[in-house]
N, C-alpha and C positions, 0 to 999 in steps of 0.2 A: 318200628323202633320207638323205645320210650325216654329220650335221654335225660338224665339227674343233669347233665348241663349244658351250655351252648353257647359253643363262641362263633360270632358272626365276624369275620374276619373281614367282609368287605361290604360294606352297607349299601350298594347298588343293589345288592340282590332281594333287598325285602321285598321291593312291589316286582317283581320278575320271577321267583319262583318260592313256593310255601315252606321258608326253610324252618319256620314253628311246629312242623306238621309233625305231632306227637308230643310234644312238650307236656308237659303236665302242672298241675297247679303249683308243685315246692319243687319246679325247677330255677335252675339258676341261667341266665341268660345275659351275654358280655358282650355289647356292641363295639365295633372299632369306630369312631363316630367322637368328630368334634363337637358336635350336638347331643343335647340329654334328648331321651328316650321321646319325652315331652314334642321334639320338633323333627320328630321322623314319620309322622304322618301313621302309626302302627298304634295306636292308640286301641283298637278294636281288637287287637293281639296281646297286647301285653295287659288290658283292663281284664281281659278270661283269664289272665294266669293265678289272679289273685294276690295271695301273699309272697309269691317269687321274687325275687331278685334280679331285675329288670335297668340294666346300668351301661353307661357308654364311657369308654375311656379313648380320648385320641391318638391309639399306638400308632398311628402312621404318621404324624406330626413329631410323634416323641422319637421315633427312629431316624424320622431326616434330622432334628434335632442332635440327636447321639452319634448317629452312626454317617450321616450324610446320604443316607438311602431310605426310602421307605419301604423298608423288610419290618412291619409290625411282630411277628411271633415272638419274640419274648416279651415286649411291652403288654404283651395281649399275656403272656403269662404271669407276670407280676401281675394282674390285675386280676387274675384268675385266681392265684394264691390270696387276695383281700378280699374276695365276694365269697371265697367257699368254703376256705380255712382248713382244705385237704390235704396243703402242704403248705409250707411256712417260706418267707422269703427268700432266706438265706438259704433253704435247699434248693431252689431254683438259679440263686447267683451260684451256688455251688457246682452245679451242672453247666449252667453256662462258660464258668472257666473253666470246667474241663475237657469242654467241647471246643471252643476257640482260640485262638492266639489269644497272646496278651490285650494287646490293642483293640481286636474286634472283640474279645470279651468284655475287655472295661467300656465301652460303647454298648453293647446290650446288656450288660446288668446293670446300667446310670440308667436305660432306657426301661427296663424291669421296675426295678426301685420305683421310681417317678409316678410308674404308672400304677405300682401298688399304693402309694401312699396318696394319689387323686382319687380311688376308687374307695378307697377305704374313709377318702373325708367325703366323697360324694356319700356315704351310705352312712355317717354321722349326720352330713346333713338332714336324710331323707327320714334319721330317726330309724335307723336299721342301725343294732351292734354287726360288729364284722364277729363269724364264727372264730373262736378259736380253737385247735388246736384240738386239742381235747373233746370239742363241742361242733363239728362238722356240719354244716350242711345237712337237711333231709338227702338217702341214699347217697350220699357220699364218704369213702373212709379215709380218716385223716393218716398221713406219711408225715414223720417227722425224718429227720438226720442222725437220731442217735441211736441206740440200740443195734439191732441186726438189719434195720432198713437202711439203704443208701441209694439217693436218689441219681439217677444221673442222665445221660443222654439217650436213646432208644439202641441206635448201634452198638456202644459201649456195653450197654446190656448184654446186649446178644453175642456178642464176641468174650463176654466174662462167663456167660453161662458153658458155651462151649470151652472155653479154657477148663472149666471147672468139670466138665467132660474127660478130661485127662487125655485128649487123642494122642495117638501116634502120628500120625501122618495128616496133616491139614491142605486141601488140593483145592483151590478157588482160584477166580478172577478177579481184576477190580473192574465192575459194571455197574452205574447206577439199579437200584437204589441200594445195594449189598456194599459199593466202593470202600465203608467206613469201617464194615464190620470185617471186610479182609485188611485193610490196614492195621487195624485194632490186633489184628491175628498174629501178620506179622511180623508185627512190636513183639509181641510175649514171644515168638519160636526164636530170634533176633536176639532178645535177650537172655534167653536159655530159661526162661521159667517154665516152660514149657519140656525141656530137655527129656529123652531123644526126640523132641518132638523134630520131624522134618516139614518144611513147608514147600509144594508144589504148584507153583504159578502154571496152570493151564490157561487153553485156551479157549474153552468150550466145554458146556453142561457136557455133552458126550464123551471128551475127553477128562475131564471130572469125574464123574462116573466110572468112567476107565481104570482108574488112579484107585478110586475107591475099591473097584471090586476085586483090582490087582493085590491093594493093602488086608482086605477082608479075607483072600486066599491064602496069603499071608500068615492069617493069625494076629494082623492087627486089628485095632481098636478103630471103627472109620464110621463116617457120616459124612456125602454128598457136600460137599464144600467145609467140611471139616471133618477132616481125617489127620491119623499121624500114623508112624512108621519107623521100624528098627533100618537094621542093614537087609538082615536077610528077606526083611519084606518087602524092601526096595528090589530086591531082586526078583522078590514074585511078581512085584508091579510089572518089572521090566518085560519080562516074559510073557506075562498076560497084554500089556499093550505091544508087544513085536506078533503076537498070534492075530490078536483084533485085526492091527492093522495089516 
């Protein structure tokens, strides 16, 4: 692997395993680290990157800070958002309130913010402009908030693209790491946007599958943890899982 960037999420790990191993010279690399790059003893790693963007932000300090926990990931993405200029800050506060409660969102985007606006005077200092917008990072493409892009959380994603699926009948569990993307499902069958959409809380991939190929004999519209479903394909369902079983 060649990655365009690299966030080092927990700084014990440089001298215990080669997590530079690919990097390239116009990559971008984000240490979590109360210390600059200078007092990590990596000196011999980031002097071959060259001209990269080589920068530490203390997201773990800015979470206990914000949040009373050290859960760094969004601090670690506001400072992601100032060294790469692939997405803009307010799309990332953006996601994070729509990902959180009230309260735990205004705690990680205070903790966001902070850590974009240390990184981005760390790279003033250093005599590096921050990319803008417009102007990305080598191999990186910038996401803004306007037009037809909307940035948002990875589940939410995946539960909009399947909405946008149009199913009939939607059959899933709540199981990590899917928990968010059946909640997300849900929401829309609950709300009727989804309408006749039915929602089937099983119990098991096997029983899911059931559901699906009950809806699919049907003549419904179905996909393996997202399916929907009229009346009468409720009725094929039925039939096909009283055979199964």
């Amino acid at each position: 692997m060649h990655p365009d960037a690299l966030i080092i999420q927990d700084p014990t790990l440089l001298h215990q395993v080669n997590v530079f191993e690919g990097v390239g010279p116009d990559a971008i690399v984000l240490l979590n680290s109360a210390r600059g790059a200078s007092e990590l003893g990596i000196a011999d790693v980031t002097g071959a990157l060259g001209t990269a963007s080589v920068l530490t932000v203390p997201a773990t300090e800015l979470a206990q800070r914000h949040l009373g926990r050290p859960v760094p990931n969004a601090a670690l993405l506001g400072g992601f958002a100032a060294v790469s200029g692939v997405v803009s800050i307010d799309s990332v506060a953006a996601a994070i309130r729509d990902r959180f409660p009230t309260t735990v969102a205004r705690g990680n985007e205070a903790a966001a913010r902070e850590a974009f606006t240390a990184v981005d005077q760390e790279m003033t200092d250093a005599g590096r402009p921050r990319p803008g917008l417009a102007a990305p990072a080598p191999g990186l493409t910038a996401v803004s908030s306007g037009g037809a892009v909307r940035q948002m959380e990875g589940s939410q994603a995946v539960a909009q693209t399947v909405a946008l699926c149009r199913p009939e009948v939607i059959c899933a569990y709540p199981i990590s790491p899917q928990t968010h993307i059946v909640e997300a499902l849900s929401r829309h069958v609950k709300s009727g946007a989804l309408a006749p959409c039915e929602f089937v809380n099983v119990e098991s991939e096997f029983a899911a599958m059931s559901v699906a190929i009950g809806a699919s004999a049907g003549c419904s519209r179905c996909s393996r943890r997202s399916t929907a479903m009229s009346s009468a394909s409720r009725r094929s369902a039925s039939r096909c899982r009283s055979r199964s079983t």
